[in-house]
C-alpha positions in Angstrom: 182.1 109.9 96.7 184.4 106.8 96.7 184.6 106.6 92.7 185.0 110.5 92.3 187.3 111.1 95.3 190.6 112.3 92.9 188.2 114.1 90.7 186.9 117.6 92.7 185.3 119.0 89.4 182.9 116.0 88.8 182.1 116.2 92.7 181.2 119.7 91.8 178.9 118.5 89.4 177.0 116.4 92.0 177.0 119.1 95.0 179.5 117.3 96.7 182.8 118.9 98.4 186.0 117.2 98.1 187.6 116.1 101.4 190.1 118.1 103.3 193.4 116.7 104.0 195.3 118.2 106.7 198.6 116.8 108.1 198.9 117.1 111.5 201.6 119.1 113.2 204.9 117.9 115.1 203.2 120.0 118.6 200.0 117.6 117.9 202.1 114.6 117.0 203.7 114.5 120.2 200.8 115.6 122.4 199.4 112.6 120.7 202.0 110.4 121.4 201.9 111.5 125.3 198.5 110.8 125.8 198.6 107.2 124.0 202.1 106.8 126.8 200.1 108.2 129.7 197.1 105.7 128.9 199.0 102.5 128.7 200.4 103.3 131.9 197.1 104.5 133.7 195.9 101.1 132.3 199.1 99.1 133.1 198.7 98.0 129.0 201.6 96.2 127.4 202.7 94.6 124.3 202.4 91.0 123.3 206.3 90.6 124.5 205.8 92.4 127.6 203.4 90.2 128.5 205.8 86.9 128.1 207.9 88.6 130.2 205.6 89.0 133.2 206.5 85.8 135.3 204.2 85.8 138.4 205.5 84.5 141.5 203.3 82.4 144.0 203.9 81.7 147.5 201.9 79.7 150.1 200.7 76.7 148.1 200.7 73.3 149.2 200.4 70.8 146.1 199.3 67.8 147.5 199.9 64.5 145.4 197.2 62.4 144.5 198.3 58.5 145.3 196.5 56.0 143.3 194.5 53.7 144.8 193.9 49.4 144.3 192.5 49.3 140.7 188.7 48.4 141.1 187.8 45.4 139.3 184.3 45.8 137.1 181.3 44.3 137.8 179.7 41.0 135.9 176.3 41.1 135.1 175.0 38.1 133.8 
């Protein structure tokens, strides 16, 4: 089917159909194109750059700093 695609007469010859090509209409272009919008935004999806742009913002967090303590001195085994 691959090798013969552009060829419907030697499809013919092995019972085969050629493939139908339809081009889709401008109504069923844009009802596509309202469903794809209306899913991204049931799914909050975005893009790679909307994503970079979503900063979060966090509140009520104590960072507490670590001091270092006396450095400990290794042990001699003999």
């Amino acid at each position: 089917m691959a090798t013969f695609s552009r060829s419907p007469d030697v499809l013919a010859v092995f019972g085969l159909a050629p493939r139908k090509t339809t081009t889709p209409t401008v109504q069923v272009l844009a009802a596509a194109a309202a469903k794809r919008e209306a899913t991204r935004k049931a799914r909050n999806t975005m893009g790679s750059k909307q994503r970079k742009a979503v900063k979060g913002a966090v509140t009520g967090v104590v960072v507490t700093p670590v001091v270092a303590g006396p450095p400990i001195e290794p042990l001699h085994t003999a």
